[in-house]
LOBALO-694554 format. One record per atom (N, C-alpha, C, O): x, y, z. Coordinates in steps of 0.05 Angstrom, whole numbers, plus 32768, in hexadecimal, padded with zeros to 4 digits. Example, Ala and Ser with C-alpha at 12.3 -4.5 7.8 and 13.67 -1.06 7.14 Angstrom:
2
81087F8E809C80F67FA6809C81087FBE809C811D7FBE80A981017FD3808E81117FEB808F81028001809D810C801780A1
REM end
This chain:
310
8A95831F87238A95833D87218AB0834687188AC6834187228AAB835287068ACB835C86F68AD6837787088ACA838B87018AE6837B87168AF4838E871F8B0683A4870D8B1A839887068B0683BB87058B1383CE86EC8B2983DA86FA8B2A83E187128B3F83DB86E48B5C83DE86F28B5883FC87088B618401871E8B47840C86F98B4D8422870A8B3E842287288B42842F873D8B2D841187228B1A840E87468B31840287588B31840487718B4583F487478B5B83E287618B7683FC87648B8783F787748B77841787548B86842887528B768431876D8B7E842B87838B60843F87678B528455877E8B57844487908B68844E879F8B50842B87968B4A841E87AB8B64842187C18B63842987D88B7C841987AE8B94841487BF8B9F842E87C88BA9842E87DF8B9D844887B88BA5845F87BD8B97846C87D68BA3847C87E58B74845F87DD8B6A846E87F08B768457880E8B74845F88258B7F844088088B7F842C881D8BAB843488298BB9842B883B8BB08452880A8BCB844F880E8BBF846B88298BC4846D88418BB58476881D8BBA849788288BB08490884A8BBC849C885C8B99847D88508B92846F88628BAA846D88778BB0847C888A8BB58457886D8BCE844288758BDC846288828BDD8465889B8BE5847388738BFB848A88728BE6849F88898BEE84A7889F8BD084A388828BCA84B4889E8BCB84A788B68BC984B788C88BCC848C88BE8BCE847A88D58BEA847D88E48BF0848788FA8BF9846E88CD8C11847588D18C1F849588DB8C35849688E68C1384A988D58C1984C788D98C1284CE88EE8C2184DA88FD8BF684C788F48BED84BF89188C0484B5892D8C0C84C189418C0B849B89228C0C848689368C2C849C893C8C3384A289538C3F84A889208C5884A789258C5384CA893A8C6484CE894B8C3B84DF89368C4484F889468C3F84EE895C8C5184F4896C8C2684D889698C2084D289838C4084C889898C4984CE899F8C4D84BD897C8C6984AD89948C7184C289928C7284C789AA8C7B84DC89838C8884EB898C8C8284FF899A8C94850D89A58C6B8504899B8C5D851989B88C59850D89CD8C59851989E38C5384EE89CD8C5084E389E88C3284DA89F48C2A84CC8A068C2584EC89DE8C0984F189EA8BED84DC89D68BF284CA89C68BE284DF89D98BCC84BE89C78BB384DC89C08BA184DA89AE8BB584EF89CD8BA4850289C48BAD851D89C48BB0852B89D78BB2852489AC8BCB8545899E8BB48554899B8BB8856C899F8B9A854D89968B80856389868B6D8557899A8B6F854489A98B5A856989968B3A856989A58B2E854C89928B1F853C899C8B38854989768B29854489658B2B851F89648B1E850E89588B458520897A8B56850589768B4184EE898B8B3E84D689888B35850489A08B2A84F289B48B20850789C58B2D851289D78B05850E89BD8AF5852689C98AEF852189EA8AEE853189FD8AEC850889EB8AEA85058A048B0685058A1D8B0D850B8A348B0C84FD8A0D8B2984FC8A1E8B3B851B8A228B4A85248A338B2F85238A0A8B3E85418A058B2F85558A1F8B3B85688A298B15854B8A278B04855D8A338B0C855E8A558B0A856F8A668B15853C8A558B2285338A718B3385408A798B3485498A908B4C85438A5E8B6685478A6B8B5F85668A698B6E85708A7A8B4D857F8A5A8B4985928A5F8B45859E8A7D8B5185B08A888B2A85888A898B2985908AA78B3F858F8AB38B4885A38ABF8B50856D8AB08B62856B8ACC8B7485858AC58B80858C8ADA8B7B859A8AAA8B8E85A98AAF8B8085C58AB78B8C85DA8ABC8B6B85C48AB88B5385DD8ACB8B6285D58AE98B6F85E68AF68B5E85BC8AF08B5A85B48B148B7685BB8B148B7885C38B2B8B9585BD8B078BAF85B08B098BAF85D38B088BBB85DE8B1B8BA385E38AF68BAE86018AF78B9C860E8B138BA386258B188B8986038B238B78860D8B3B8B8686088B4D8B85861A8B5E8B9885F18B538BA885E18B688BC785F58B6A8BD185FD8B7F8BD085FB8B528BE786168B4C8BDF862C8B598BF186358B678BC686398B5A8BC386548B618BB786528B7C8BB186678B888BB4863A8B878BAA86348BA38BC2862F8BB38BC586398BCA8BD8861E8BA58BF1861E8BAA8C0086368BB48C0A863A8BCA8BFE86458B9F8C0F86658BA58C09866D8BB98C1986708BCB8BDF86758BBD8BDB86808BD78BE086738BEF8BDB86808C038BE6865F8BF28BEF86488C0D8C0486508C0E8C0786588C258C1D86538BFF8C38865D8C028C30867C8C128C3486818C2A8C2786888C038C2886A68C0C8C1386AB8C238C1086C18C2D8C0486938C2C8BFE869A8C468C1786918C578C2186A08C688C1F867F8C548C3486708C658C47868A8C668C4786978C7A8C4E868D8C5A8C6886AB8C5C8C5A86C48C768C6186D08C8A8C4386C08C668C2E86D08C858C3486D18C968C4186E08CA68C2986B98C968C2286AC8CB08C3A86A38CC08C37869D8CD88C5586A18CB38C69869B8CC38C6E86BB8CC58C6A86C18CDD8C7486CF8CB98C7F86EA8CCD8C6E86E58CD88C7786D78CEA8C4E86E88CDD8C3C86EF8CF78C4286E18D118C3E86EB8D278C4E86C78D0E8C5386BB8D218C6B86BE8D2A8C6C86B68D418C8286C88D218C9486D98D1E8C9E86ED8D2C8CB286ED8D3A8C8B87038D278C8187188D318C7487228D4E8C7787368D5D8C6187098D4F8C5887078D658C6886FE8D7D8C6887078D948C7786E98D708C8C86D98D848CA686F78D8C8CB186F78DA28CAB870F8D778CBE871C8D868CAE87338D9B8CB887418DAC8C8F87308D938C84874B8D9C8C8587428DBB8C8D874F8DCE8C7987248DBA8C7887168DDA8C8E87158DE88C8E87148E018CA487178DD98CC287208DEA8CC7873A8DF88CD2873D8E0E8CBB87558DE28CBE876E8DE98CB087728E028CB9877D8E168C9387648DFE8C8187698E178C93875C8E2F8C96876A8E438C9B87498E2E8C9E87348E4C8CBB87468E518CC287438E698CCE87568E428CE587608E498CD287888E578CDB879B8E658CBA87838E4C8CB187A08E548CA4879A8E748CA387A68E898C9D87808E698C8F87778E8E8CA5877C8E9F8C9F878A8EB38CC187728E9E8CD7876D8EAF8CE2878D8EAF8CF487938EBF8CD887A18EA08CE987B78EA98CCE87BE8EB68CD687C98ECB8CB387BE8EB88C9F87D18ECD8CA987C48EE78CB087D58EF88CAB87AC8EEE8CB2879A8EFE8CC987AA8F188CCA87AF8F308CDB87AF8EFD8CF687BC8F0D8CEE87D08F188CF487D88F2E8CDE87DB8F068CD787FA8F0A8CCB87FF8F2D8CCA88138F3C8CC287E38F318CB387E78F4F8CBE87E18F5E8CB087D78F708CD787E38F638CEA87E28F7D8CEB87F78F868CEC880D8F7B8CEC87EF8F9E8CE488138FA98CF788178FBA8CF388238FCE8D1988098FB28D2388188FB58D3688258F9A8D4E88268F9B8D29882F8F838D2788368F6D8D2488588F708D1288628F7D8D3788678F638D2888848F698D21888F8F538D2C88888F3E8D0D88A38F538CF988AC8F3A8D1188AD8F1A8D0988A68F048D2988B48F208D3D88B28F0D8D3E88928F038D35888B8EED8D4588878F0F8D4C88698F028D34885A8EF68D33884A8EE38D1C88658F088D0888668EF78CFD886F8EDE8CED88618ED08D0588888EDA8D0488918EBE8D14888B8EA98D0D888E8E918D2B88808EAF8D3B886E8EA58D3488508E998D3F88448E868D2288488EA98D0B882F8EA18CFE88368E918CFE882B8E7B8CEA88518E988CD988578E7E8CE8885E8E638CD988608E508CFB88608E608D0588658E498D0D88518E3C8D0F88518E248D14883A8E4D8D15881E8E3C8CF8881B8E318CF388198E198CE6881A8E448CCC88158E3B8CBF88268E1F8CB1881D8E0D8CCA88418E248CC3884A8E098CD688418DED8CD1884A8DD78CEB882D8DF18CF388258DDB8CED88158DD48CEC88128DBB8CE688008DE78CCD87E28DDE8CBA87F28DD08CC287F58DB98CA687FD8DD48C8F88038DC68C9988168DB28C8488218DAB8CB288248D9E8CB088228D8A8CB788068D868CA487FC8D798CC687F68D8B8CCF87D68D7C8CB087CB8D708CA987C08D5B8C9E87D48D8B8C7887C98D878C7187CF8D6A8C6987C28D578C7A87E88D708C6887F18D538C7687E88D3B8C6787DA8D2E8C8D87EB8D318C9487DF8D288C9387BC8D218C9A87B28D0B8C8A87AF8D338C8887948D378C6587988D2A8C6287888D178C5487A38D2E8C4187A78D258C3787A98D0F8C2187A18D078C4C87B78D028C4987C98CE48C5A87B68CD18C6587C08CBD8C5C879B8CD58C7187828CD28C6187818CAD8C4C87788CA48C7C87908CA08C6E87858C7C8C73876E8C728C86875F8C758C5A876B8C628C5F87448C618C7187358C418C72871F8C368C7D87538C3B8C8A87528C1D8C82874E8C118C8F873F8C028C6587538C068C5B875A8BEB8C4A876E8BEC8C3287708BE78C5E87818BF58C49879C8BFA8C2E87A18C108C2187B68C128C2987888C208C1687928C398C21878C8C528C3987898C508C1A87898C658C1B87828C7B8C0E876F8C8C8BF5876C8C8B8C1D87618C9D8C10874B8CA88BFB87528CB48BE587498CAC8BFD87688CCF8BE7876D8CE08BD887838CD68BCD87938CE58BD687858CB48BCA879B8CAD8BA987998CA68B9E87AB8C998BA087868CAE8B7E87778CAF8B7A87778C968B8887688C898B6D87828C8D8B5B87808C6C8B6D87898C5D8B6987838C458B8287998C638B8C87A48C4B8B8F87B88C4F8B7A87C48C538BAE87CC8C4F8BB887E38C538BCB87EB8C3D8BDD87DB8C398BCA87F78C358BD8880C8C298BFE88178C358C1488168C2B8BF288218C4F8C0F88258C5A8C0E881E8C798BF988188C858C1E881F8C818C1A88108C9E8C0288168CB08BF6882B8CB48BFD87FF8CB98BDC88038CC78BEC88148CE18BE8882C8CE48BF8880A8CEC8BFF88178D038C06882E8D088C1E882C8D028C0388478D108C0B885F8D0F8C0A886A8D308BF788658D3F8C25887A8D368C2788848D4E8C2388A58D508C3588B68D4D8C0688A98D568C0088C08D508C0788DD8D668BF788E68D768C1C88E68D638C2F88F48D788C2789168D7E8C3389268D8C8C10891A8D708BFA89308D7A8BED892B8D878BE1893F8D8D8BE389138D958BDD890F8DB18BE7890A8DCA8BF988F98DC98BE189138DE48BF589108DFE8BEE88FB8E0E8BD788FF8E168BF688E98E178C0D88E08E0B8C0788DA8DEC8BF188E18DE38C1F88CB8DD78C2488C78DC38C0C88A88DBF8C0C88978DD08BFC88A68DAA8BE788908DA98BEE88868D938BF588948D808BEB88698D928BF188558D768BD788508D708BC888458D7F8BD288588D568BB0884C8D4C8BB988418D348BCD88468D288B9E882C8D2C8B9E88178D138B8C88248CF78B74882A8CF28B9E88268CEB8B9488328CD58B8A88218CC88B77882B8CBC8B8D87FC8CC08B8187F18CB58B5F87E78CAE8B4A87F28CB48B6387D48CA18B4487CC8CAA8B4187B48CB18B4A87A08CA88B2D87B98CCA8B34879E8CE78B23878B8CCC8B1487938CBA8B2F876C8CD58B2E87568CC38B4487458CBD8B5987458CCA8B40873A8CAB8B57872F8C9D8B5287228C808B3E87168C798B6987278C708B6C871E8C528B7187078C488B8886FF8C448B5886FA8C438B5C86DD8C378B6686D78C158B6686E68C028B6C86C18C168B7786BA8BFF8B6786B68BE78B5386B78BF58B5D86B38BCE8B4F86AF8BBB8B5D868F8BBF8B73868A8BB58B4B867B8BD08B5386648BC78B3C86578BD18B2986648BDA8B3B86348BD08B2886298BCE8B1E86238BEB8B07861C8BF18B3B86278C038B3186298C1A8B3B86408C2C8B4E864F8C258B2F86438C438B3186628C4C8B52865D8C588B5A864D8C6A8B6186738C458B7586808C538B8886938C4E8B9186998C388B9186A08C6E8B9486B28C708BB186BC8C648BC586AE8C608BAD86DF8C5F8BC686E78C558BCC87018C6C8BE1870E8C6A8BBC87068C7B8BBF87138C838BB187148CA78B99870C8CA78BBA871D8CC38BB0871C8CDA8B9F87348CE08BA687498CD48B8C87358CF08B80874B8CFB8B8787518D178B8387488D2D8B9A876C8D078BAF87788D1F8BA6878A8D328BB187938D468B8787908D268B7387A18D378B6F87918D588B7587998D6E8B6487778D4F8B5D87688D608B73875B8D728B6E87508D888B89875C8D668BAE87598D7A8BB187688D878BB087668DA08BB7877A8D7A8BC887948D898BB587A98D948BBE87B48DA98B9987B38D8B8B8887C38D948B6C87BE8DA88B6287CD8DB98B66879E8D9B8B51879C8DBE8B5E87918DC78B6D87858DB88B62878D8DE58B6C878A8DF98B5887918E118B5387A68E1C8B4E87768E148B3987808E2F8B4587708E478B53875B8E438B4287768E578B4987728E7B8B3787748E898B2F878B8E8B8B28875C8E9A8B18875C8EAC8B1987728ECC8B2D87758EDA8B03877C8ECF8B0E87908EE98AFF87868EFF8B0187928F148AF487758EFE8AE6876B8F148AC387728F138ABD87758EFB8AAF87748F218A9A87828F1F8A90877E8F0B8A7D878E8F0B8A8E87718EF58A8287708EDF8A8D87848EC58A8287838EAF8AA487978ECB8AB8879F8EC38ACD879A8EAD8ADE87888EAB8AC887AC8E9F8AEB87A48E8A8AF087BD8E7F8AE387D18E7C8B0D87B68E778B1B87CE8E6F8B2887C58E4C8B3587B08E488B2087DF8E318B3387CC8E288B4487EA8E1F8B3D88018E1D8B6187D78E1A8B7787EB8E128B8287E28DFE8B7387D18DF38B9D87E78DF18BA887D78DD78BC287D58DE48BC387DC8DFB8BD787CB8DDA8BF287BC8DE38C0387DD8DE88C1287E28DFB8BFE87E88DDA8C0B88068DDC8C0388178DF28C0F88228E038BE988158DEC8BD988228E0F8BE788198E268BE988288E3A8BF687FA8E248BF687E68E498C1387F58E498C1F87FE8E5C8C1A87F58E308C4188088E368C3888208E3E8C3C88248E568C2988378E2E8C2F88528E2A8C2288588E568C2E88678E678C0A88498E5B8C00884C8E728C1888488E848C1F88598E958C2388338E808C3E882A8E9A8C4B883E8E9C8C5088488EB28C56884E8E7E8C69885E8E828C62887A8E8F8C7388858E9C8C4B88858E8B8C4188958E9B8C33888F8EB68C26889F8EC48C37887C8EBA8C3288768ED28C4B88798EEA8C4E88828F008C5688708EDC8C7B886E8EE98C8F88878EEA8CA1888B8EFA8C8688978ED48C8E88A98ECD8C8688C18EE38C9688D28EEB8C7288BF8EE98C5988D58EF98C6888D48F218C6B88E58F328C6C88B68F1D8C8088AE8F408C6688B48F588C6B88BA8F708C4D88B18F4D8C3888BA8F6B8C3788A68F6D8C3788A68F858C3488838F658C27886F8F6D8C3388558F618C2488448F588C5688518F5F8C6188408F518C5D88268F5A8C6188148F4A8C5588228F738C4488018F6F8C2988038F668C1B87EF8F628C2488138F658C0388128F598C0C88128F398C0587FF8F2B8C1788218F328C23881F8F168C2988038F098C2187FB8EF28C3887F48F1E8C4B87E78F148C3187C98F148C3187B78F038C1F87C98F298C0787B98F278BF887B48F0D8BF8879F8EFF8BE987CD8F0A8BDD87D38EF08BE587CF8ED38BDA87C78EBE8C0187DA8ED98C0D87CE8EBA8C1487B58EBB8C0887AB8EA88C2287A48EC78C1D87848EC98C0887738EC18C08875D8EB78BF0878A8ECA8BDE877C8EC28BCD877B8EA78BBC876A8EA18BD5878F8E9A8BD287968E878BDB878A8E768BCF877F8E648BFD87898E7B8C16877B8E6A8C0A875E8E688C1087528E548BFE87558E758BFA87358E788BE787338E6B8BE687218E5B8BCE87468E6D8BBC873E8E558BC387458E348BB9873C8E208BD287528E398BE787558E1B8BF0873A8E0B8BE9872D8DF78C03873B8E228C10871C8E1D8BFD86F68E1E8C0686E08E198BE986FD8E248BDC86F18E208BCF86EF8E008BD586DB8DF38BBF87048DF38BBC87108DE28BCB87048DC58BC386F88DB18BE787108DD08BFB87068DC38BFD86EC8DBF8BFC86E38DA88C0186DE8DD38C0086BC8DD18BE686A88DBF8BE386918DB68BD886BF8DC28BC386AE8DB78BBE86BB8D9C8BA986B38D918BCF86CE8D8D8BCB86D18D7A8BDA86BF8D6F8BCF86B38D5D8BF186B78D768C0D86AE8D6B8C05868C8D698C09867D8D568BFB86878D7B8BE5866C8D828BD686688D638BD486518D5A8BCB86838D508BC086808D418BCA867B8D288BC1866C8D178BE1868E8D288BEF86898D0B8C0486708D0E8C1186678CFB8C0686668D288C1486498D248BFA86348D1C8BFE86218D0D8BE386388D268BD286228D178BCE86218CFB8BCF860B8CF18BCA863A8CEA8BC786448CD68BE186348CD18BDF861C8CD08BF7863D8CCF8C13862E8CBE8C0886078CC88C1185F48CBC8BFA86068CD88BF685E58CD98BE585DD8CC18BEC85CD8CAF8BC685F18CC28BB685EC8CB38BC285E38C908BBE85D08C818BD285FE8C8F8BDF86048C6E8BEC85EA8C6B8BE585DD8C578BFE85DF8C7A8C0B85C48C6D8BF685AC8C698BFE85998C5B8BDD85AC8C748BC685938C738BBE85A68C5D8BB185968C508BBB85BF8C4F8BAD85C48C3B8BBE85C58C248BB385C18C0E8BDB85CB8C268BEC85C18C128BF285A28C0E8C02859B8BFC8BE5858F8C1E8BF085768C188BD885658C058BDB85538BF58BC085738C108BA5856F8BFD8BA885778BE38BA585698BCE8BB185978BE48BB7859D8BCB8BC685918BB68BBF85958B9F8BD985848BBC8BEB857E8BAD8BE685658BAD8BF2855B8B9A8BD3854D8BC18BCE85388BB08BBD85408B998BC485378B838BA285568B9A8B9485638B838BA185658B6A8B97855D8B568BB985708B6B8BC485708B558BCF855B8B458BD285588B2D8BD7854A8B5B8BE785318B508BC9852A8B468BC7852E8B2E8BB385218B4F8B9F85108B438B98851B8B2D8B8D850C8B1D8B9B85358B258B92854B8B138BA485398AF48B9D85318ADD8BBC853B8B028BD485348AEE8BD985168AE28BE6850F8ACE8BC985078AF48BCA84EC8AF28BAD84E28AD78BAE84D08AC78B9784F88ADD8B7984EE8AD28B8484FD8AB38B7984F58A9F8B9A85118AB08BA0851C8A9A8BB185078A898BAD84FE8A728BC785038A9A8BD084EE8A8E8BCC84D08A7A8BD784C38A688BAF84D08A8D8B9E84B48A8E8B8C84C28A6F8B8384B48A5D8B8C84D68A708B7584E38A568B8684E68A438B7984E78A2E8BA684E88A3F8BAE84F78A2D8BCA84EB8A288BDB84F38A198BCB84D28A3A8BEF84CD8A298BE884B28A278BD684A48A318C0684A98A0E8C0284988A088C16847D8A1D8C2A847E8A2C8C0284648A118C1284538A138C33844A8A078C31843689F88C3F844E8A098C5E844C89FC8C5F842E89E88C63842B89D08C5A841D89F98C63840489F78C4F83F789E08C5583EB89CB8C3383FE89EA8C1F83FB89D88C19840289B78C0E83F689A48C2A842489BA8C23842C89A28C3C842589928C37841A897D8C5B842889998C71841589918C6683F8897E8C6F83F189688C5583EF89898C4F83D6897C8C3983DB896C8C3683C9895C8C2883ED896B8C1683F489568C1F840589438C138403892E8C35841A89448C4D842889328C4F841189218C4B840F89098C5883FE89338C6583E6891F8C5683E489088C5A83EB88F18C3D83D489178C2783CA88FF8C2983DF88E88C3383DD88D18C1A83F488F68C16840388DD8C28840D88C48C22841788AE8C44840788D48C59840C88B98C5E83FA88A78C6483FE88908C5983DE88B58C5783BF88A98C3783C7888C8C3483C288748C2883D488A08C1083C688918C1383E788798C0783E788638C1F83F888808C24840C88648C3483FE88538C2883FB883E8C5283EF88548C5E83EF88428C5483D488348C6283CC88218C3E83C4883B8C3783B0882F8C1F83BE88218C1783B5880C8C1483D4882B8C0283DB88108C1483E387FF8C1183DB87E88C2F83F688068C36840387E68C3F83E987DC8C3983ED87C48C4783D787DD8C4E83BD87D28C3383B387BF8C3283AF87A78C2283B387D28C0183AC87BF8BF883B787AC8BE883AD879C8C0283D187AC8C0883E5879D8C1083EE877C8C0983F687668C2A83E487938C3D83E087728C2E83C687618C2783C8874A8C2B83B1876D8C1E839887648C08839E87528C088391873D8BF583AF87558BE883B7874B8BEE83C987358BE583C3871F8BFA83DC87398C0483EF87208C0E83D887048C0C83E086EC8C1783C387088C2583AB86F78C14839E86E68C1B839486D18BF1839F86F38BD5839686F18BD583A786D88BBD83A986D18BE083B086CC8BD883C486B28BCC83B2869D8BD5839B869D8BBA83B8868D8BBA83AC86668BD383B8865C8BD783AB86488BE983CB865E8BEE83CE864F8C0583C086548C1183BB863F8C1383B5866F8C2783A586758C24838F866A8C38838586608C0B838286688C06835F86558C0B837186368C1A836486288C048388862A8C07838586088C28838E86038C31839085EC8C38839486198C52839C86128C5C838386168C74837F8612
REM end
């Protein structure tokens, strides 16, 4: 079979342009790093490393909200830990208050410490969690849930929020926020008889102080608010009990998370980068096996009739 000069022209020019798109491959893959730059390079692989960077950008925004509960969740625990101080320093002044050899003066002198703990309360209450809400603000407030409403006699603290609490947009439940309704506002106390009473942490102060204040029955006073104060502080303990588990939970949900991501980063890797060492040595080839076609090439161009009649 006779072969015609120009079929070994086409031939070599399509086996050159070949050779030269391989080579153009092999040389952007070493310098991006990656074995797949296009969808088009390795659809399947392209589709892999698509997900793992879905799961790697889900594990980021699950991330953030675990940070920003933790910030929470540490003032709440925080918070709680100074409120349980105010109370147990308010227990030790009703306490005093019941010495009877105490006169109605030195007593009122007590209540006035006591009325400065319970602003510190509210305050401790209305605790902002620096990004514009509040810890004990339940679902979500606007401006401080806590308000001391001083058109009533005595002066009454009510919760403006909404009882609950604000979870995170993440893949497992958590919190950004405590339900301060259920801290600071129920407060029940057994009375015996099948009996209960409930009050809020401001009620067990504002009652002592008018109780003490009034001087008809300062051990009876000084009974009742103790006992009150203790179911407070109880209250308290076991909220604070909660946002320390919560900061436990978040580090077992940040440590999941972040193997998630690592595996995320690893299956991407595995879809989308190259071998170094591997393609180094296939670079090779293919520069070897281009410059021996343009060689074949030229060899051929030489193949002329008109080179034998000159």
């Amino acid at each position: 079979m006779r072969l015609s000069t120009a079929f070994r022209y086409e031939q070599s020019i399509s086996n050159l342009q070949q050779r030269q798109q391989e080579l153009s491959t092999a040389q952007m893959q070493l310098t991006s790093g990656k074995r797949v730059n296009a969808a088009s390079d390795d659809p399947t692989a392209a589709a892999r490393a698509e997900r793992a960077l879905a799961s790697m950008a889900r594990s980021d925004a699950d991330l953030r909200a675990v940070q920003a509960s933790r910030n929470a969740m540490t003032l709440a625990e925080s918070g709680l830990g100074n409120a349980i101080d105010l109370m147990q320093t308010a227990r030790e002044t009703v306490v005093a208050a019941g010495n009877g050899a105490y006169s109605q003066n030195e007593r009122n002198a007590l209540t006035a410490k006591l009325r400065e703990i319970r602003k510190q309360m509210v305050s401790v209450a209305n605790l902002p969690d620096g990004g514009g809400g509040y810890v004990f603000g339940g679902k979500g407030s606007t401006s401080a849930p806590f308000s001391d409403d001083t058109t009533l006699t005595p002066p009454e603290v009510v919760f403006n929020g909404s009882p609950g609490q604000v979870l995170a947009a993440s893949t497992e439940e958590i919190n950004l926020t405590m339900n301060g309704e259920a801290i600071w506002m129920n407060i029940t106390r057994d009375l015996g008889n099948g009996t209960t009473e409930t009050f809020s942490a401001f009620d067990a102060l504002d009652s002592a102080i008018a109780d003490l204040e009034s001087g008809s029955n300062p051990s009876g006073a000084v009974t009742t608010g103790l006992a009150r104060m203790d179911r407070v502080l109880g209250q308290f303990q076991t909220a604070r009990s909660q946002a320390g588990e919560m900061l436990n939970r978040l580090d077992g949900i940040e440590s999941r998370l972040a193997d998630g991501k690592l595996a995320a980063q690893n299956e991407k890797s595995n879809a989308e980068d190259l071998d170094m060492v591997r393609a180094i040595s296939e670079f090779q080839n293919k520069q070897t096996g281009y410059e021996a076609a343009l060689q074949s090439y030229a060899s051929i161009q030489k193949m002329s009739l008109f080179q034998y009649i000159s």
